[in-house]
CHARMM-style PDB file with segment names, atoms N, HN, CA, C and O in Angstrom:
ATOM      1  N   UNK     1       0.830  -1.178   0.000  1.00  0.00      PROA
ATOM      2  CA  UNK     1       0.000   0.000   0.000  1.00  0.00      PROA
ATOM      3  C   UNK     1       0.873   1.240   0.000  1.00  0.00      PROA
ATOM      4  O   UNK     1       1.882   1.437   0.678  1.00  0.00      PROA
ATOM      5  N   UNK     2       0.102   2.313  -1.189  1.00  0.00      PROA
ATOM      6  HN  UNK     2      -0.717   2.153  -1.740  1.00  0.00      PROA
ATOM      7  CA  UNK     2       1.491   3.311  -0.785  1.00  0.00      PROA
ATOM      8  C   UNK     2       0.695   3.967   0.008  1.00  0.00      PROA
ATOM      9  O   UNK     2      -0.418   3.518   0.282  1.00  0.00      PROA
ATOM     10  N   UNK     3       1.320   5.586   0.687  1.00  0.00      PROA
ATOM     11  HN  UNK     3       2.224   5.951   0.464  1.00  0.00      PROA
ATOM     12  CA  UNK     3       0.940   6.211   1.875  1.00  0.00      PROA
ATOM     13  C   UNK     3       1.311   7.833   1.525  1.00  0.00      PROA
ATOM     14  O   UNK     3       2.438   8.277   1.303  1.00  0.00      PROA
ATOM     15  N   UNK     4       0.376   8.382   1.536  1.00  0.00      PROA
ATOM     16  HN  UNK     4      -0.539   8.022   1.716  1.00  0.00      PROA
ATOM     17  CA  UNK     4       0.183   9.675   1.104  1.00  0.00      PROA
ATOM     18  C   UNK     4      -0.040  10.668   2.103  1.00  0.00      PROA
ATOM     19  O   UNK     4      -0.566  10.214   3.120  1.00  0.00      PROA
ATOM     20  N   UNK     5       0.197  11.850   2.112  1.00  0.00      PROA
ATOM     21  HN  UNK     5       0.623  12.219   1.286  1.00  0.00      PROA
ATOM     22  CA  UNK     5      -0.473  12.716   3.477  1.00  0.00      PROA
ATOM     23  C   UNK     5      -0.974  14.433   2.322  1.00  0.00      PROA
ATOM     24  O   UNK     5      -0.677  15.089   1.324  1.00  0.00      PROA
ATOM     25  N   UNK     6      -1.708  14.344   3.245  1.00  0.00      PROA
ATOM     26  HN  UNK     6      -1.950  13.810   4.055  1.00  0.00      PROA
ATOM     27  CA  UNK     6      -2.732  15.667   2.937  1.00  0.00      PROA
ATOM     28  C   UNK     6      -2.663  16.515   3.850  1.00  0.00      PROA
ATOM     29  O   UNK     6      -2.477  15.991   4.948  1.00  0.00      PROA
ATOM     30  N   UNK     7      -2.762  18.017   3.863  1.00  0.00      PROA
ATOM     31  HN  UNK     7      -2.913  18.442   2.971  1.00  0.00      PROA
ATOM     32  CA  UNK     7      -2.936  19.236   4.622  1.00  0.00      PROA
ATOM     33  C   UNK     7      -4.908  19.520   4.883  1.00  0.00      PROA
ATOM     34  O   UNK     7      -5.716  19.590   3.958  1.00  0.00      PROA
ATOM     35  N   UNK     8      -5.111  19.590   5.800  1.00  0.00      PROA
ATOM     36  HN  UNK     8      -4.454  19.533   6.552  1.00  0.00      PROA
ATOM     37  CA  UNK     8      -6.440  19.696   5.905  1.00  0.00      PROA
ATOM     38  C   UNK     8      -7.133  20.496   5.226  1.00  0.00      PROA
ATOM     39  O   UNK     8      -8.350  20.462   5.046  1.00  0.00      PROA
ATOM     40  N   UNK     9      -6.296  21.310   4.791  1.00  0.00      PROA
ATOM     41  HN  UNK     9      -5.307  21.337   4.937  1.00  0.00      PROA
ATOM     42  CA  UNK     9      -6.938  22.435   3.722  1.00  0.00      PROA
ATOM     43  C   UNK     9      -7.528  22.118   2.213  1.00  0.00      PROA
ATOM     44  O   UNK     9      -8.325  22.633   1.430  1.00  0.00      PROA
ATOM     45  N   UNK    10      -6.395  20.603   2.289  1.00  0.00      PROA
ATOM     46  HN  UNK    10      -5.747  20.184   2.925  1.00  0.00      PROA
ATOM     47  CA  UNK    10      -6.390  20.112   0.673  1.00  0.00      PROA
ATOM     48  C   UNK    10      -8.008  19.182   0.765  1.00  0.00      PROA
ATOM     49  O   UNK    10      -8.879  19.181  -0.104  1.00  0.00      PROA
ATOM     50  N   UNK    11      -8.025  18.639   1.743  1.00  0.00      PROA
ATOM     51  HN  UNK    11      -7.317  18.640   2.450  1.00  0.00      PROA
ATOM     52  CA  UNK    11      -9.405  17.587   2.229  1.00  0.00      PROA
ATOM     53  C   UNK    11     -10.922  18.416   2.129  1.00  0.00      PROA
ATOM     54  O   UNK    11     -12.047  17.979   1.887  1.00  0.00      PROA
ATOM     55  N   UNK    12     -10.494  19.632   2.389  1.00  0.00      PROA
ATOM     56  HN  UNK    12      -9.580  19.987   2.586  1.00  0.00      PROA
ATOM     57  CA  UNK    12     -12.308  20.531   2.810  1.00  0.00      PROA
ATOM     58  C   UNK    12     -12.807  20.742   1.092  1.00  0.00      PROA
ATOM     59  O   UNK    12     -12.218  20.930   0.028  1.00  0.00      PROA
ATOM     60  N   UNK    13     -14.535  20.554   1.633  1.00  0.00      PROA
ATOM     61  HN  UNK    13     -15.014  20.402   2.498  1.00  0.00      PROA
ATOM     62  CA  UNK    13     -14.753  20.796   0.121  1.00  0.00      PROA
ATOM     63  C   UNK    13     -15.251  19.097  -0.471  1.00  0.00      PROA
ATOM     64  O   UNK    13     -15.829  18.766  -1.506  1.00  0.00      PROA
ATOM     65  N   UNK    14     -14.852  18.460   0.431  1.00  0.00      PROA
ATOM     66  HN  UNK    14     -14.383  18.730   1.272  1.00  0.00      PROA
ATOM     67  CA  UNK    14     -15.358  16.809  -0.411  1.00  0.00      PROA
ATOM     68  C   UNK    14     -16.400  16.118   0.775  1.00  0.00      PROA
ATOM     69  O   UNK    14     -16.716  16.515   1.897  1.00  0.00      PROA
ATOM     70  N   UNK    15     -16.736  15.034   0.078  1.00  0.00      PROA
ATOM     71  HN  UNK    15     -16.480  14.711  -0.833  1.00  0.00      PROA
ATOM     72  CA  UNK    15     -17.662  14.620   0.801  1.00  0.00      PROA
ATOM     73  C   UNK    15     -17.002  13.388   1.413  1.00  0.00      PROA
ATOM     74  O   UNK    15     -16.133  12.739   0.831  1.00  0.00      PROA
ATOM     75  N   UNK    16     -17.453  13.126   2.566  1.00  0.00      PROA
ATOM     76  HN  UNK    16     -18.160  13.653   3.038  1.00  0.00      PROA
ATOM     77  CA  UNK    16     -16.665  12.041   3.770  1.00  0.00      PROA
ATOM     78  C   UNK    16     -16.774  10.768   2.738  1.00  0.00      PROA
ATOM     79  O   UNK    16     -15.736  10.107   2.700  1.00  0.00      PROA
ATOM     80  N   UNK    17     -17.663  10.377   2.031  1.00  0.00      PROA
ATOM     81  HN  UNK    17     -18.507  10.914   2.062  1.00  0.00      PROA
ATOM     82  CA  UNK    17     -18.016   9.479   1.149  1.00  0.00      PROA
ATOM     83  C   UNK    17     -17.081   9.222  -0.139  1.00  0.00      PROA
ATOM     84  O   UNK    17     -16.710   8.160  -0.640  1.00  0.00      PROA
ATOM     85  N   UNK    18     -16.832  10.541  -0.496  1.00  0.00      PROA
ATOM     86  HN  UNK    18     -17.133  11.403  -0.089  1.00  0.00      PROA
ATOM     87  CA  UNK    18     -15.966  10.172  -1.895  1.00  0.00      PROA
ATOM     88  C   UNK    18     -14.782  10.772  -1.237  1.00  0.00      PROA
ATOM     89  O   UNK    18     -14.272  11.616  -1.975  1.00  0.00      PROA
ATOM     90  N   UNK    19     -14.169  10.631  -0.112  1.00  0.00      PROA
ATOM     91  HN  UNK    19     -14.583   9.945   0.487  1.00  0.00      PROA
ATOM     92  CA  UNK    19     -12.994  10.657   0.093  1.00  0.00      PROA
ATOM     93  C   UNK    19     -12.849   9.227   0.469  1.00  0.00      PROA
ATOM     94  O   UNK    19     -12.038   8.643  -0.250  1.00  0.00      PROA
ATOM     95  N   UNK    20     -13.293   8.637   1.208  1.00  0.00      PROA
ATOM     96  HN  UNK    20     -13.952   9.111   1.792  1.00  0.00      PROA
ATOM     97  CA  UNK    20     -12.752   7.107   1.742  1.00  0.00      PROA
ATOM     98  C   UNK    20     -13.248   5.930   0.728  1.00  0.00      PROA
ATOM     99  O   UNK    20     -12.804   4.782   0.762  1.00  0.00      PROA
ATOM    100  N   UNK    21     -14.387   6.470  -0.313  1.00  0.00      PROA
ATOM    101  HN  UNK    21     -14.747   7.403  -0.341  1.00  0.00      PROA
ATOM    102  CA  UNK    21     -14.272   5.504  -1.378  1.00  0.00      PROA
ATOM    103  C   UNK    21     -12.625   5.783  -2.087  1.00  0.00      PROA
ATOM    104  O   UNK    21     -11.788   4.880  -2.098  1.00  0.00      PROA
ATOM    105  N   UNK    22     -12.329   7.289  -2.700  1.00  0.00      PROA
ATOM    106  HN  UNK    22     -13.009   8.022  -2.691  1.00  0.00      PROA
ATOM    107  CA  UNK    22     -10.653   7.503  -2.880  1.00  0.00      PROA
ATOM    108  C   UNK    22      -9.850   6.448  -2.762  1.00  0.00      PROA
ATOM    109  O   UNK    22      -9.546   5.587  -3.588  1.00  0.00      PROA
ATOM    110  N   UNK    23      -9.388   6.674  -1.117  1.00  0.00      PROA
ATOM    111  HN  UNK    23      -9.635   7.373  -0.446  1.00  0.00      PROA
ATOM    112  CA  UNK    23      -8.530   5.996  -0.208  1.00  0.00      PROA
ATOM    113  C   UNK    23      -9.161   4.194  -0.498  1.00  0.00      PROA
ATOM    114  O   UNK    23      -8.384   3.320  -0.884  1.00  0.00      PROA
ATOM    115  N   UNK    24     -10.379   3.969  -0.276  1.00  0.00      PROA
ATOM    116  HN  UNK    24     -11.010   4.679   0.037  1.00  0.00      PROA
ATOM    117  CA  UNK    24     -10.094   2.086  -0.683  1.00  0.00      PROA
ATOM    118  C   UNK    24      -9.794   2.316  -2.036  1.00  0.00      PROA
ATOM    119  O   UNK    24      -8.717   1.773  -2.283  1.00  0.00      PROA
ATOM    120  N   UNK    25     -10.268   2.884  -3.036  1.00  0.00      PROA
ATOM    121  HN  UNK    25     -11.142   3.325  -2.835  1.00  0.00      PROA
ATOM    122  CA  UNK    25      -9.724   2.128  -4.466  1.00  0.00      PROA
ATOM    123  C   UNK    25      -8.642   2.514  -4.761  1.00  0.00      PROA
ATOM    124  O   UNK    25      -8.601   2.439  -5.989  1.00  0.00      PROA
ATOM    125  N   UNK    26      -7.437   3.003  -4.286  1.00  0.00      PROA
ATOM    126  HN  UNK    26      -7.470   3.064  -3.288  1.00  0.00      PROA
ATOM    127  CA  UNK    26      -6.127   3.285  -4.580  1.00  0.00      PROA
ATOM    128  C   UNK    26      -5.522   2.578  -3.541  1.00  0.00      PROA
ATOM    129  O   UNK    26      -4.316   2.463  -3.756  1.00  0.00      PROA
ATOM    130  N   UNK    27      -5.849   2.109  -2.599  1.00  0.00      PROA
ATOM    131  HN  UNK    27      -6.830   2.203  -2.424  1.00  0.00      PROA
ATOM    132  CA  UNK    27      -5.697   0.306  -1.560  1.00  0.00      PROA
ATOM    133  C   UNK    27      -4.576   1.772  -0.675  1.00  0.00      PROA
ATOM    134  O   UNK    27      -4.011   1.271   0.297  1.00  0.00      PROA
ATOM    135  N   UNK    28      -4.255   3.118  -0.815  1.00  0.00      PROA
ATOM    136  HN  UNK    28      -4.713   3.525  -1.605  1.00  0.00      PROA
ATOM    137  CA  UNK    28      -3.548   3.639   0.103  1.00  0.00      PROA
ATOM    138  C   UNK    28      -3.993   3.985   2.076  1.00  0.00      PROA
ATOM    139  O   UNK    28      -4.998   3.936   2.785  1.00  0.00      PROA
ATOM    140  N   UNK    29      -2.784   4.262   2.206  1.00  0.00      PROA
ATOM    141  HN  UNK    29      -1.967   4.302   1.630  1.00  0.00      PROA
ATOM    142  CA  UNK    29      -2.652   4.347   3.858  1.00  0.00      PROA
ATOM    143  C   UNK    29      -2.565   6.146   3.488  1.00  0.00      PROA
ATOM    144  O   UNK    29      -1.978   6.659   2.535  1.00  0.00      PROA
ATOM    145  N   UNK    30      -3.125   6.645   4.267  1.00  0.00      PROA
ATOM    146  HN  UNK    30      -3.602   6.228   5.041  1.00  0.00      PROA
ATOM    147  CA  UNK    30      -3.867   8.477   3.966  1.00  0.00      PROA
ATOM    148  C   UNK    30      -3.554   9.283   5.151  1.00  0.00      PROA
ATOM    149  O   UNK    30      -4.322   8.947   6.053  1.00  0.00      PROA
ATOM    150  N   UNK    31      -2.600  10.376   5.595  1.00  0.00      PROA
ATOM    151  HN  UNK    31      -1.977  10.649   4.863  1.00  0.00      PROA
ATOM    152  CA  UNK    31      -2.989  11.364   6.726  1.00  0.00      PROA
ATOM    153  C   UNK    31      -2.828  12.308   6.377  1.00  0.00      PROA
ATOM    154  O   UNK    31      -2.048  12.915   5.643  1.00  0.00      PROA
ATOM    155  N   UNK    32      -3.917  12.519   7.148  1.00  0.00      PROA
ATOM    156  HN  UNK    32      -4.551  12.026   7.744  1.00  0.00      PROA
ATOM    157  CA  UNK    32      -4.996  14.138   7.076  1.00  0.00      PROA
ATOM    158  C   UNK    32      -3.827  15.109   8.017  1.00  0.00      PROA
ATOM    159  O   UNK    32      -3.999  14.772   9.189  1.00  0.00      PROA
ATOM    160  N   UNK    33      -3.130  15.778   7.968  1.00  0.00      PROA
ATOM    161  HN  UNK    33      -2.991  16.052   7.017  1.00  0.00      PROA
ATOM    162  CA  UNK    33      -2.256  16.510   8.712  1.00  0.00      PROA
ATOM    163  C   UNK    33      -2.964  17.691   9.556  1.00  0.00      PROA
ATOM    164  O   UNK    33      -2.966  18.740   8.911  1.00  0.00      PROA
ATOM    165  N   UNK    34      -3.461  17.778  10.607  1.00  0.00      PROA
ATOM    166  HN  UNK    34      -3.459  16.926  11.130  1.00  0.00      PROA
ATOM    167  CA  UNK    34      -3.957  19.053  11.485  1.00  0.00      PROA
ATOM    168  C   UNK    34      -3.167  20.326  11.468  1.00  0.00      PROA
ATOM    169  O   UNK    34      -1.953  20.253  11.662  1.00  0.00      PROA
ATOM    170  N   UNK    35      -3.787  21.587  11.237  1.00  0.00      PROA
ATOM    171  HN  UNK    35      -4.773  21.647  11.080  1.00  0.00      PROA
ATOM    172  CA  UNK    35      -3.039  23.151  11.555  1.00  0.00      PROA
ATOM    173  C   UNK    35      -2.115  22.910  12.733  1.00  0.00      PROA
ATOM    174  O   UNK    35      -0.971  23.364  12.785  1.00  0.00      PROA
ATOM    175  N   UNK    36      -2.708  22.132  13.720  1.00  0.00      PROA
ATOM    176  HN  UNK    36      -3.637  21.764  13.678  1.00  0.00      PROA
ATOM    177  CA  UNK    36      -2.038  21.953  15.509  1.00  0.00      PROA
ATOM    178  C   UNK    36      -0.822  20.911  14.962  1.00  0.00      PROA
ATOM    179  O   UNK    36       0.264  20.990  15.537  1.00  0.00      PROA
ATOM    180  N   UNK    37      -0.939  20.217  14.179  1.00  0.00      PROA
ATOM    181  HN  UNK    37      -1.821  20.153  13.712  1.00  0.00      PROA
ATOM    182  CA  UNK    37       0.362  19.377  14.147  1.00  0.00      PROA
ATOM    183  C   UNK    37       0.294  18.088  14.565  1.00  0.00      PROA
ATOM    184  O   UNK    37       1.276  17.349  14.640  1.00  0.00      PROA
ATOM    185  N   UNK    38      -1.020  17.729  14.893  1.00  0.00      PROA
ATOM    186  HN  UNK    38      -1.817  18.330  14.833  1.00  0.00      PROA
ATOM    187  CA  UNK    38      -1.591  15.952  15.308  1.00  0.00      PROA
ATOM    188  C   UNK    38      -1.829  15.670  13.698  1.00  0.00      PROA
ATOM    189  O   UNK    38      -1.639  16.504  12.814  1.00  0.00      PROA
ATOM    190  N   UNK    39      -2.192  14.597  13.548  1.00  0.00      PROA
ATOM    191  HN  UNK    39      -2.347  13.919  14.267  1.00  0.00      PROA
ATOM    192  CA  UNK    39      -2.435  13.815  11.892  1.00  0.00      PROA
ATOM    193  C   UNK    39      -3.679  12.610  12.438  1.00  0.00      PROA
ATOM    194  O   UNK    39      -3.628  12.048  13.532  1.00  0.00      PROA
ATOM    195  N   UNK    40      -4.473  12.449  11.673  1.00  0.00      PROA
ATOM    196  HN  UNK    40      -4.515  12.906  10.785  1.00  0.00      PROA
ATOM    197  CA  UNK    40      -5.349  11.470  11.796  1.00  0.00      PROA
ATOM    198  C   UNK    40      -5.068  10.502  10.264  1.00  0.00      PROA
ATOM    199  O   UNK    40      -5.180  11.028   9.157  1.00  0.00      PROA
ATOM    200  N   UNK    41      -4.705   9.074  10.450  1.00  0.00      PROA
ATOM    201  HN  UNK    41      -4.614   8.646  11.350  1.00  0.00      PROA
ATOM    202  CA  UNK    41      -4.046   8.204   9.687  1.00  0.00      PROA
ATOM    203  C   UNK    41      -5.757   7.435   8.935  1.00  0.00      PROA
ATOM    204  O   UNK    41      -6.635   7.181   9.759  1.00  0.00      PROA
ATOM    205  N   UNK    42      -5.933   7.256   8.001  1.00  0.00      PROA
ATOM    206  HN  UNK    42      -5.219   7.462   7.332  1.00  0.00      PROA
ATOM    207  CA  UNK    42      -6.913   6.387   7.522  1.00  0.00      PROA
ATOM    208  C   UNK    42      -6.104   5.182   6.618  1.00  0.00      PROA
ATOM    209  O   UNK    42      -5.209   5.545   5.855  1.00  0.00      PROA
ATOM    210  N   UNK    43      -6.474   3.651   6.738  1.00  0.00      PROA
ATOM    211  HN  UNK    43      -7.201   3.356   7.357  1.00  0.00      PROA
ATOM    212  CA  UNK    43      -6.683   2.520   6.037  1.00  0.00      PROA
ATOM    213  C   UNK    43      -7.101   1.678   6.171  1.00  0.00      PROA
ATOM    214  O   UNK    43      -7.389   0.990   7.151  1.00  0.00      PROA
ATOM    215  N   UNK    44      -7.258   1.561   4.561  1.00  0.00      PROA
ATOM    216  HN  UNK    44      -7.024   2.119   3.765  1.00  0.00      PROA
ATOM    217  CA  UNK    44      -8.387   0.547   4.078  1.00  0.00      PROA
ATOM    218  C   UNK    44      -7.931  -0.814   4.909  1.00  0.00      PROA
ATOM    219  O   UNK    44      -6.777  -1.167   5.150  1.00  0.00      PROA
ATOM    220  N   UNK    45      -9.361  -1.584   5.338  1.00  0.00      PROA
ATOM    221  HN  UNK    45     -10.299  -1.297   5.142  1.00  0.00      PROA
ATOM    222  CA  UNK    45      -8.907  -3.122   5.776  1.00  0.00      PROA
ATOM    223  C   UNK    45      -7.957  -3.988   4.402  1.00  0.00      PROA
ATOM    224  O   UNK    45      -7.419  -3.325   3.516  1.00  0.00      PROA
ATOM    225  N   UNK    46      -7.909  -4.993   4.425  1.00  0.00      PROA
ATOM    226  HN  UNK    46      -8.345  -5.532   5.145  1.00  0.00      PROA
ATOM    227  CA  UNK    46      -6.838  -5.262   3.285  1.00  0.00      PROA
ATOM    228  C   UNK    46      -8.308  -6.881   3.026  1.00  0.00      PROA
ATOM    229  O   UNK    46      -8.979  -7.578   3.787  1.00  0.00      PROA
ATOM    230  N   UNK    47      -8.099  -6.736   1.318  1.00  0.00      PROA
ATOM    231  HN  UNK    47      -7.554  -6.170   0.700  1.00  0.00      PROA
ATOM    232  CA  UNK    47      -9.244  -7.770   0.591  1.00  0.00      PROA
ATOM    233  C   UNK    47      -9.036  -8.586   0.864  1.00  0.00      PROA
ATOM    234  O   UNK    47      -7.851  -8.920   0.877  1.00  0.00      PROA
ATOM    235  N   UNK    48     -10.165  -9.577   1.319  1.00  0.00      PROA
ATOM    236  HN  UNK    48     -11.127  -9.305   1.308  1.00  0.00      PROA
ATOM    237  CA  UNK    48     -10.082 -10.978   1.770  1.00  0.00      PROA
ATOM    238  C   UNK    48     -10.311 -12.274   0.556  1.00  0.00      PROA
ATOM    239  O   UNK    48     -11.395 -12.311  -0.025  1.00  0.00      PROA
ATOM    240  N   UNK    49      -9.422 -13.133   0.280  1.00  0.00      PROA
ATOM    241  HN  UNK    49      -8.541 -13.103   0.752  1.00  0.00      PROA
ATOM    242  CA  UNK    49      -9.239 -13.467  -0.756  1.00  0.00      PROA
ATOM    243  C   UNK    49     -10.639 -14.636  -0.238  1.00  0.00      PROA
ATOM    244  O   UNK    49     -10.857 -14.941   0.934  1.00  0.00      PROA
ATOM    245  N   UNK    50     -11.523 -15.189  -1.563  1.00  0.00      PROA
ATOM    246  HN  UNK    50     -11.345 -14.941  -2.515  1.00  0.00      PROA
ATOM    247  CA  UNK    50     -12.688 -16.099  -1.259  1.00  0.00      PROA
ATOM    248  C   UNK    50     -11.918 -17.631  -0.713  1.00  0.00      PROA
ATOM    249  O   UNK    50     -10.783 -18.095  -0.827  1.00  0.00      PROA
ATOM    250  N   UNK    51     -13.184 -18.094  -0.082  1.00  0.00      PROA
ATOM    251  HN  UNK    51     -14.106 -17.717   0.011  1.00  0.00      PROA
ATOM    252  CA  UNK    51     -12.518 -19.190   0.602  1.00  0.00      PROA
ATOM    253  C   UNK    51     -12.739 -20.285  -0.587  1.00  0.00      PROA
ATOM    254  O   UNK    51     -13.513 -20.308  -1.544  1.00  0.00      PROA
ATOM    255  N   UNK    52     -11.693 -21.218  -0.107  1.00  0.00      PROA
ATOM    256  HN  UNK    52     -11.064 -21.199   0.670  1.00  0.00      PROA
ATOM    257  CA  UNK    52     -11.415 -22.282  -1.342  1.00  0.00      PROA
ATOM    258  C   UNK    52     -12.833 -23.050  -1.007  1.00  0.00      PROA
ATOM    259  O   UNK    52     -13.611 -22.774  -0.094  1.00  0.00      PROA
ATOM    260  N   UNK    53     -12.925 -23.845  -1.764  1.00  0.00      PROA
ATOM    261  HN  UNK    53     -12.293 -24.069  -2.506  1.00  0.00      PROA
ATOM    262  CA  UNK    53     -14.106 -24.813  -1.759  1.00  0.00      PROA
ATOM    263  C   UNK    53     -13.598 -26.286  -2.310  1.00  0.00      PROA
ATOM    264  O   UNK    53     -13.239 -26.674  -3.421  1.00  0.00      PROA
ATOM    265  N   UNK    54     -13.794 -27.205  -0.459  1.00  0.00      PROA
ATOM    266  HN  UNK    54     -14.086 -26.889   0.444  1.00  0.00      PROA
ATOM    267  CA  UNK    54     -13.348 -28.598  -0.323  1.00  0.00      PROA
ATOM    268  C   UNK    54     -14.271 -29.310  -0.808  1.00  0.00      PROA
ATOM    269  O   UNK    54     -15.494 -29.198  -0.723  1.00  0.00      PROA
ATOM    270  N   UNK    55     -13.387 -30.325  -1.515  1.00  0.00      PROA
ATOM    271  HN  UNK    55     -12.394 -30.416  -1.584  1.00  0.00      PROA
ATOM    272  CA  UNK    55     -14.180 -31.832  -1.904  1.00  0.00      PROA
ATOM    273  C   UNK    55     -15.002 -32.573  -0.740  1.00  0.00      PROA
ATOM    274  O   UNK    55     -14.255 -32.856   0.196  1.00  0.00      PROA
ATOM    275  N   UNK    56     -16.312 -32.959  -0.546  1.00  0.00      PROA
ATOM    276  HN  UNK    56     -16.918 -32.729  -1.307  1.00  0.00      PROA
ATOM    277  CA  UNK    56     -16.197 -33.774   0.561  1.00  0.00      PROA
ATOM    278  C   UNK    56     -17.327 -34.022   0.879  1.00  0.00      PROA
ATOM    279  O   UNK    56     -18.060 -33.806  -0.086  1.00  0.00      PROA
ATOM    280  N   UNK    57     -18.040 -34.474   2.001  1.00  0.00      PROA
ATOM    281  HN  UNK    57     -17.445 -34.650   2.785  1.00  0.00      PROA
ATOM    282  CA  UNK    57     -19.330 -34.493   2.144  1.00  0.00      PROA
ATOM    283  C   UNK    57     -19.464 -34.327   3.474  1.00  0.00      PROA
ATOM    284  O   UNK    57     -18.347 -34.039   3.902  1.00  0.00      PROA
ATOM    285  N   UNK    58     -20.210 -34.357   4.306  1.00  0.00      PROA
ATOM    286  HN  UNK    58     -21.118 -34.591   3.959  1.00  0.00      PROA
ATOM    287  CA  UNK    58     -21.351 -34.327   5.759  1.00  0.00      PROA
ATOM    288  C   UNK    58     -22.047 -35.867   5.726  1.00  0.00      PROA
ATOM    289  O   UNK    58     -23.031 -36.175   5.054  1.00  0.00      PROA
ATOM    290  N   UNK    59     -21.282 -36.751   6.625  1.00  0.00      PROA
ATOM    291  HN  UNK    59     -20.482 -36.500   7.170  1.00  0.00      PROA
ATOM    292  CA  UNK    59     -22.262 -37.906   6.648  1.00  0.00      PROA
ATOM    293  C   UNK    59     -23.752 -37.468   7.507  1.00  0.00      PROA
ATOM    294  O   UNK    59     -23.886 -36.777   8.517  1.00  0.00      PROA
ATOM    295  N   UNK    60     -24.716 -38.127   6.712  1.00  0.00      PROA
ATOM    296  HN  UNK    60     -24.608 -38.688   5.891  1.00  0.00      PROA
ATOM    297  CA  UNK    60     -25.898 -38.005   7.749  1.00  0.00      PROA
ATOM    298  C   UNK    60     -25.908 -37.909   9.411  1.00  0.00      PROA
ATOM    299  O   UNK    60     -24.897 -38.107  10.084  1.00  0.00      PROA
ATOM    300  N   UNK    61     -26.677 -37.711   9.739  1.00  0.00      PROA
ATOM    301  HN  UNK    61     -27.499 -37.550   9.192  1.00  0.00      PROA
ATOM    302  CA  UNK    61     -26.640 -38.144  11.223  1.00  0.00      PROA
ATOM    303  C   UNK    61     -25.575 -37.826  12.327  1.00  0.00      PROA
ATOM    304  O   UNK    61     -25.440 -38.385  13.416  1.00  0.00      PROA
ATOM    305  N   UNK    62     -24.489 -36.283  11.522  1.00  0.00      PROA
ATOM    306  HN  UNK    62     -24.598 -35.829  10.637  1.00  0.00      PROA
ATOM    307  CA  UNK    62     -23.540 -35.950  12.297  1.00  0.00      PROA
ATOM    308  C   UNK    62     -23.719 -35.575  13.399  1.00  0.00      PROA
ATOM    309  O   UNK    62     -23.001 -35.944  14.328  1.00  0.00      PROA
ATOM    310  N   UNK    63     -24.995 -34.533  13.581  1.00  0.00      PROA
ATOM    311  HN  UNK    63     -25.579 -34.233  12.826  1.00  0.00      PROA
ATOM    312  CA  UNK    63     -25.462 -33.523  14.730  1.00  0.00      PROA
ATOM    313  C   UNK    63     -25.113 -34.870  15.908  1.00  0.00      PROA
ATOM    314  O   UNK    63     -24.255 -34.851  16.790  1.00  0.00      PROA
ATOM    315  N   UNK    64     -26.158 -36.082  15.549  1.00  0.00      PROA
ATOM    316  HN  UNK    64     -26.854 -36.098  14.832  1.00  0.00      PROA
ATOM    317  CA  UNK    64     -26.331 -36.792  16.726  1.00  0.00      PROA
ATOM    318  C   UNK    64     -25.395 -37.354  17.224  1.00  0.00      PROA
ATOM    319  O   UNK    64     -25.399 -37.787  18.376  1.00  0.00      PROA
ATOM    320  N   UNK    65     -23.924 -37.477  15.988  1.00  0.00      PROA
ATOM    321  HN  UNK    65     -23.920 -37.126  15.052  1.00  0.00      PROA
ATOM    322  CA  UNK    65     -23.205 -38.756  16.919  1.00  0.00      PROA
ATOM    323  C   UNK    65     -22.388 -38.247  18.111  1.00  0.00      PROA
ATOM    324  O   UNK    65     -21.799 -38.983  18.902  1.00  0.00      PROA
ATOM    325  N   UNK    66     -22.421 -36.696  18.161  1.00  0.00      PROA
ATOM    326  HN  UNK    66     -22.899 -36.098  17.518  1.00  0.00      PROA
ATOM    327  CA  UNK    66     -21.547 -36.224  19.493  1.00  0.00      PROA
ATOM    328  C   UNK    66     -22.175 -36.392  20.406  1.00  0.00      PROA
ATOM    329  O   UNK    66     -21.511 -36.326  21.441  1.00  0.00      PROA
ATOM    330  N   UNK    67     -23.758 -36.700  20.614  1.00  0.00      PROA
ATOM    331  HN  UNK    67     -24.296 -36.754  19.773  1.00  0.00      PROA
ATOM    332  CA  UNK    67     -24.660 -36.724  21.821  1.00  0.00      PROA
ATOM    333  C   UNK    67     -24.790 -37.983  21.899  1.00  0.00      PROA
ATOM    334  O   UNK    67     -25.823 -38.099  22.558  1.00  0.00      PROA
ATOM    335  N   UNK    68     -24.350 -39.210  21.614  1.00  0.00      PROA
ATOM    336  HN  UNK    68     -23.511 -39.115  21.079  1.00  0.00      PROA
ATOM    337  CA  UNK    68     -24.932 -40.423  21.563  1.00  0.00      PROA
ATOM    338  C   UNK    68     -23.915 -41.354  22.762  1.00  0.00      PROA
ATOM    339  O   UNK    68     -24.072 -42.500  23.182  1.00  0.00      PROA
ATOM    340  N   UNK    69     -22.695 -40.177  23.127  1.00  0.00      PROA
ATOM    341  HN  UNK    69     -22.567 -39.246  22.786  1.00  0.00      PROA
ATOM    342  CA  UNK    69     -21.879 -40.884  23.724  1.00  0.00      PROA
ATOM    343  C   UNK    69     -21.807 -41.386  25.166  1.00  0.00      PROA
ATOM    344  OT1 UNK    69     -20.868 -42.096  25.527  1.00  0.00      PROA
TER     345      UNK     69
END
């Protein structure tokens, strides 16, 4: 992910919405730099790749065989 920083001045003027859509589709790490000199950091969670899909089956009657003991 690359990592960019902004002056708060550059941020005003957009909507909270099409700034953090921005920030996920360019997959960057983002800070907003404060006049005072604090920074507030935004990033995206990172894409979760789909889960594989196993060969296999569920024998019948699984629920019961843990209670049967």
């Amino acid at each position: 992910m690359t990592t960019r920083t902004l002056a708060l001045d550059e941020v005003k003027g957009r909507t909270v919405e099409d700034f953090l859509r921005e920030v996920v589709a360019h997959q960057e790490v983002l800070t907003v730099q404060l006049p005072e000199g604090d920074g507030i950091t935004i990033q995206p969670l990172p894409r979760l790749k789909p889960l594989p899909e196993l060969e296999g089956f569920v024998p019948d009657g699984w629920e019961d065989a843990i209670y049967e003991q």
